[in-house]
VMD Tcl script that draws the C-alpha trace (Angstrom):
set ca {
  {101.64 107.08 117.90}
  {103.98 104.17 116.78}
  {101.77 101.81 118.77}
  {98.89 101.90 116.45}
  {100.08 100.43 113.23}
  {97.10 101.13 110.39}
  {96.16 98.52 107.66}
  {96.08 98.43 103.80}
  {94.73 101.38 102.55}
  {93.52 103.13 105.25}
  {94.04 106.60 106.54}
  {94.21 108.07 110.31}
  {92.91 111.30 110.56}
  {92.55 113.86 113.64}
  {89.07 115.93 112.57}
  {88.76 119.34 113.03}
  {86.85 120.76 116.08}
  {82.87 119.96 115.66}
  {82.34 123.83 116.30}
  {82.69 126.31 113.33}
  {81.61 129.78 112.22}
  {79.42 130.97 109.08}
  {80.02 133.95 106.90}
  {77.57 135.34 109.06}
  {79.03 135.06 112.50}
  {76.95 132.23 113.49}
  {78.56 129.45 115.16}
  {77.64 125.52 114.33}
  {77.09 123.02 116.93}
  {78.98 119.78 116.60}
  {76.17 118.02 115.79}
  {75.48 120.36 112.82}
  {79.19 120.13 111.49}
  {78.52 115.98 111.54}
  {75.58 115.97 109.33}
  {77.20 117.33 106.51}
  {79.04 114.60 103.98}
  {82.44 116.07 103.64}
  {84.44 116.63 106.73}
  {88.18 117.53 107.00}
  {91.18 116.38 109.25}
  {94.49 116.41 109.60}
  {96.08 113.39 108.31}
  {98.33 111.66 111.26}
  {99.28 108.38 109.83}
  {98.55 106.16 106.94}
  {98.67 102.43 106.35}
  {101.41 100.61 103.97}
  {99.24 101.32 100.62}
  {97.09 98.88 97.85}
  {97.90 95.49 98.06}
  {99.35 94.26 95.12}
  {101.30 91.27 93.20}
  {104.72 91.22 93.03}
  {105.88 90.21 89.56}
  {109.28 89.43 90.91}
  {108.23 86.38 92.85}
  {108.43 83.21 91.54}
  {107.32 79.97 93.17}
  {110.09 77.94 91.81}
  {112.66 80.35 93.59}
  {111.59 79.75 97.24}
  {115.49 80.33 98.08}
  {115.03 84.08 96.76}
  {113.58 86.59 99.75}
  {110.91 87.76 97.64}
  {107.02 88.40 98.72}
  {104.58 86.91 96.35}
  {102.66 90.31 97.81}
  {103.93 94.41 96.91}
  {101.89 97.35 98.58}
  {101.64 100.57 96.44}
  {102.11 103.74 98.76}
  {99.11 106.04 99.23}
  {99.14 109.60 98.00}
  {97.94 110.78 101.61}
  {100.85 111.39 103.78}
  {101.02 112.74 108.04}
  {100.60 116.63 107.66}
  {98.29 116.35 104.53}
  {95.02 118.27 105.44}
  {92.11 115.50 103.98}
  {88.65 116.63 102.65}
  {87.10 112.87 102.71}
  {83.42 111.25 102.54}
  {82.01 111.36 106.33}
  {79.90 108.76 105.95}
  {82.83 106.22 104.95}
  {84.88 107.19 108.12}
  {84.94 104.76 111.68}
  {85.26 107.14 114.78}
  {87.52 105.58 116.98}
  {89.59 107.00 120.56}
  {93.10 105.84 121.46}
  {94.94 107.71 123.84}
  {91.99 110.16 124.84}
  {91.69 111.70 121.49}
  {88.72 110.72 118.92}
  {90.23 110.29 115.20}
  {88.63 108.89 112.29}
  {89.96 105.93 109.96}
  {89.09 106.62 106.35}
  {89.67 104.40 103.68}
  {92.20 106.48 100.90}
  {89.31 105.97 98.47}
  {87.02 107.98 100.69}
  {89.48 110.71 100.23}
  {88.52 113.59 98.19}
  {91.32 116.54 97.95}
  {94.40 116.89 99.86}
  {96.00 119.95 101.12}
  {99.91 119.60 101.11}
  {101.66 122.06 103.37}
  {104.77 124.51 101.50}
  {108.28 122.70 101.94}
  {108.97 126.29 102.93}
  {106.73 126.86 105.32}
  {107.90 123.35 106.86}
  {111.22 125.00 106.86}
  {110.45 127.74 109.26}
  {111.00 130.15 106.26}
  {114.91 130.06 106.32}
  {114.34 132.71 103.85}
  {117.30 132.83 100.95}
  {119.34 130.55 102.96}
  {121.36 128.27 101.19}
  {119.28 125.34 100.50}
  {121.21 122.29 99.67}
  {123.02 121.02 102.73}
  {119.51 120.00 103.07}
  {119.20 117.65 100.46}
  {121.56 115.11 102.22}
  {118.59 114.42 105.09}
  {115.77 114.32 102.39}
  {114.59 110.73 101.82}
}
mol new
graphics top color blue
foreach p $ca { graphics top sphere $p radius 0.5 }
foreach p [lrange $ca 0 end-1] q [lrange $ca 1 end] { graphics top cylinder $p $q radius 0.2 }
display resetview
């Protein structure tokens, strides 16, 4: 997925299957699952964040490599499972698979999965030779 490279604030998400089942057993069309206003996704990949100013830069030190321009990261990260605003979401396809691009602001709850769970459950294994590959 390194070929599509998202902008700004925006957020590209792989929805859930149109098709879902009510307390009652019934199953939902895809068409009925669209109509309602919050939808859910996986989130795959997000853009670089809020554009902001950099109150490093000065104009007077064009020698220094400093941009006049900062981005604040987005809370969203790939994994996250998004509850976001339908109607603010573009439905694109790329690669054969239909994902939606939702601005962060559209966003409504995230679901962060367990660093444990991530960790295939390693149980009471000693933890901290792990901390050396953490970012």
């Amino acid at each position: 997925m390194s070929a599509l490279i998202l902008v700004g604030d925006r957020v590209l998400i792989a929805p859930d299957d149109g098709e879902r089942q009510t307390k009652a057993g019934l199953y939902l069309p895809a068409t009925v699952a669209e109509q309602e206003r919050v939808q859910t996704g996986r989130v795959v990949s997000v853009g670089p964040g809020y554009l902001t100013p950099n109150p490093e830069y000065d104009e007077r030190e064009s020698w220094a490599a400093r941009s006049a321009v900062r981005y604040l990261p987005l809370q969203a990260q790939p994994g996250d499972y998004a509850f976001f605003l339908r109607k603010e979401a573009v439905a694109i396809t790329y690669e054969d698979r239909a994902y939606l691009i939702v601005p962060h602001a559209a966003i409504l709850a995230l679901v962060r999965p367990d660093p444990e769970d991530v960790l295939g459950g390693l149980g009471d294994a000693d933890l901290s030779d792990l901390d050396d590959l953490l970012p």
